[in-house]
N, C-alpha and C positions, 0 to 999 in steps of 0.2 A: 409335788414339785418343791416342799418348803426346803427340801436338804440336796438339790440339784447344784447349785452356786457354792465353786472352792472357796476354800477359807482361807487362801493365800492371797495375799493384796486383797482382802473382802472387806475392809472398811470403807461406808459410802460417805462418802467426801463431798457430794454433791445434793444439789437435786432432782440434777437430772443425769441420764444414760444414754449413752449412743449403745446398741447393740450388733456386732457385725455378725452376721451368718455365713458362717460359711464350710466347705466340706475340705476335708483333709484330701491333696491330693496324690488318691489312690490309681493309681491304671486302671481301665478299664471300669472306674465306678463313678468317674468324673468327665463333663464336655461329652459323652457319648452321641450325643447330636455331633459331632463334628466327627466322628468314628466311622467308618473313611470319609474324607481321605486322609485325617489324622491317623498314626499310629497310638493306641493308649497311652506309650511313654509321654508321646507328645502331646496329647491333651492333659497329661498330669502334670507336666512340668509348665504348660501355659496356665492351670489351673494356681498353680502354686505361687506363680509370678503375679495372679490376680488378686490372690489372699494378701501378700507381702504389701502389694498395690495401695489398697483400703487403711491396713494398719497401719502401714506408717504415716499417709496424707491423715487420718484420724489423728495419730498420735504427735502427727504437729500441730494439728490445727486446736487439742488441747492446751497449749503453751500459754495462750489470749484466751481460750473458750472455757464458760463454767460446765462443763459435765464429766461425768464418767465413763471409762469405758467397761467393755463385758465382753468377750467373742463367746457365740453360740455355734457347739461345736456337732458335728456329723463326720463319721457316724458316733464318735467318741470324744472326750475331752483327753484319753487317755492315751488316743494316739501320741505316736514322739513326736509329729508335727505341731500337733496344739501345746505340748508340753514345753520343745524347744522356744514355739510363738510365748511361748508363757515365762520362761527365763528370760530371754534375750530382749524382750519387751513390757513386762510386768502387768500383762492381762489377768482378769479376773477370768476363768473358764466356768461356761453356762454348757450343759447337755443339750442339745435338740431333743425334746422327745414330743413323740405324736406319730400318727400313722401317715401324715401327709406334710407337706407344706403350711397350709392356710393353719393345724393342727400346732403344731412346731412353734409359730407364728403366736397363736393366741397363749400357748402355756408359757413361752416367755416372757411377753406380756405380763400377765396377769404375775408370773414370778417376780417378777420385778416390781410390780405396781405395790402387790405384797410385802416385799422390802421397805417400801416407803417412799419409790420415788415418786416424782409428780410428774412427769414427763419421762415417755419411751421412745425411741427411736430406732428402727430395727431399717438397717440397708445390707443390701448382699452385696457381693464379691465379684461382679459381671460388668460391670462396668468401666473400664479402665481411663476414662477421661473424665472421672469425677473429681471435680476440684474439690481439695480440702475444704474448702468454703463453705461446701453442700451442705456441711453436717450444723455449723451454725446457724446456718440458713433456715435450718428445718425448726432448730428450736424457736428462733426468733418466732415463725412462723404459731408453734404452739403456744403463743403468746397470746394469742385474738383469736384462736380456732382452734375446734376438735382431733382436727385431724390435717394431717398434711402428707402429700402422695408424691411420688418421684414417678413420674409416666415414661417407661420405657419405650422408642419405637417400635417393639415387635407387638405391643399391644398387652403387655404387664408393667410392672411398676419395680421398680430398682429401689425404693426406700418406703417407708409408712410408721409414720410417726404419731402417738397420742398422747389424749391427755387422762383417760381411764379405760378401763377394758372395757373391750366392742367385742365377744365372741361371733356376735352376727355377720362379722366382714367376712369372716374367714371359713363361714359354714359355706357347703355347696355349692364352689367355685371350683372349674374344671383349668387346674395348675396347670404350670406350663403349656399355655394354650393364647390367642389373639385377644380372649375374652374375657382376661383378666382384669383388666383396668376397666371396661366398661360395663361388666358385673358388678364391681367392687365401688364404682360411682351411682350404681342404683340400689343397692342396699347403701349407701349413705343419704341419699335421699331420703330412703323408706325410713332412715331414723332419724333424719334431722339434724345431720352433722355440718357444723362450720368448717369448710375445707380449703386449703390452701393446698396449692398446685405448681410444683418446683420447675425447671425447666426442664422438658425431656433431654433424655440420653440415650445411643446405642450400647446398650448391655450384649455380652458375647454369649451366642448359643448357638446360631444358626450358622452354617456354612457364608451364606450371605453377608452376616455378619462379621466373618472375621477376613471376607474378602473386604469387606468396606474400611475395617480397621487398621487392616495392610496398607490400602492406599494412604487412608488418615494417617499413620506413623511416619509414611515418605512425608507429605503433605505438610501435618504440624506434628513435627516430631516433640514440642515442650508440650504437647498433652499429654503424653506420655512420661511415666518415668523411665531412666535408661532400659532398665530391666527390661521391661514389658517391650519396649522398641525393640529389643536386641531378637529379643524372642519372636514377634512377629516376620522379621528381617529372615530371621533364621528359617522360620517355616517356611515363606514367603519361597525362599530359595529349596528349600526341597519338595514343596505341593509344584514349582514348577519345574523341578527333574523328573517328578513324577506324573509327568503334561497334565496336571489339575488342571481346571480353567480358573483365571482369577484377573481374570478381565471384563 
């Protein structure tokens, strides 16, 4: 992993790291839980509007905040999506690699911890009412405790942040699953960890999920950035030409 992180904008400035995950969106490789009654195009392009989402509420909320950022990139850094995210916004790009999630998870980690930082922070790309706020939050958080956790309502976690590497969180937990978060709260028992616990959020996966999101965008539309509002809007009006249910 030591020669995984570009050497473009690679001086660490900080000493800490926000890290966002997230996947290039590809058709047909992204959101496939919502494949139908999405069409591919349209969960790549809702996909994309989710990535834009993170970076830039990250990249403001750097302005006042001390850390660094890093996107960890799938399936490559070398796609022209990570590449464009990497001109137009001066990210440092990290590879995903690992056979899994939990896998992914720990060798970035541990790459970074390697680096020298004293604080990791990794949140994904799923959630689109995450205030900028989150990400300071988390570190404050790794100020008094080991670790801090962003509990999703589907029953995983949207962020997890440390303070040295835990390869044991991320062993033998069945991803994308209810059972994430409360797997991952009894191996922190089993080690002893000071854990700190952010407020949940709806992350987008499930069809249910982006029925609920829809209403929320009518609802409070300043949780959203325009982007993601427009897109929701938009679906919103062709799952119901195409008599979805979303009521």
């Amino acid at each position: 992993m030591g020669d995984q992180l570009n050497t473009k904008n690679s001086t660490l400035k900080m000493n800490f790291v926000l890290v966002i995950f997230g996947k290039a969106p590809i058709p047909g490789q992204v959101k496939t839980r919502l494949c139908p009654p999405l069409t591919p195009d349209e969960a790549a392009t809702l996909q994309g509007s989710l990535v834009l989402d993170v970076v830039e509420r990250a990249r403001a909320s750097t302005k006042s905040a001390q850390y660094d950022m890093v996107f960890a990139c799938f399936p490559s850094r070398e796609h022209v999506f990570f590449k464009v995210l990497e001109d137009r916004q001066g990210l440092r790009l990290l590879d995903q690699v690992g056979d899994n999630l939990g896998a992914r998870m720990h060798q970035a980690f541990q790459e970074l911890f390697d680096r020298g930082y004293r604080q990791v922070v990794i949140v994904g790309t799923d959630v689109p009412t995450l205030p900028g706020s989150t990400f300071a939050a988390a570190f404050r958080s790794l100020k008094d405790h080991d670790l801090v956790l962003g509990p999703a309502l589907d029953g995983g976690y949207y962020l997890i942040g440390l303070n040295r590497p835990a390869p044991d969180l991320f062993a033998d937990i069945p991803w994308s699953t209810d059972q994430v978060l409360a797997l991952t709260k009894k191996k922190v028992e089993g080690l002893g960890l000071k854990t700190a616990l952010l407020p949940p959020y709806r992350d987008l996966d499930r069809l249910e999920d982006l029925q609920a999101l829809i209403g929320d965008a009518k609802t409070t539309p300043k949780a959203f950035s325009p982007r993601t509002a427009g897109v929701l809007q938009t679906l919103a009006e062709r799952l119901k030409s195409r008599d979805a249910t979303l009521d």
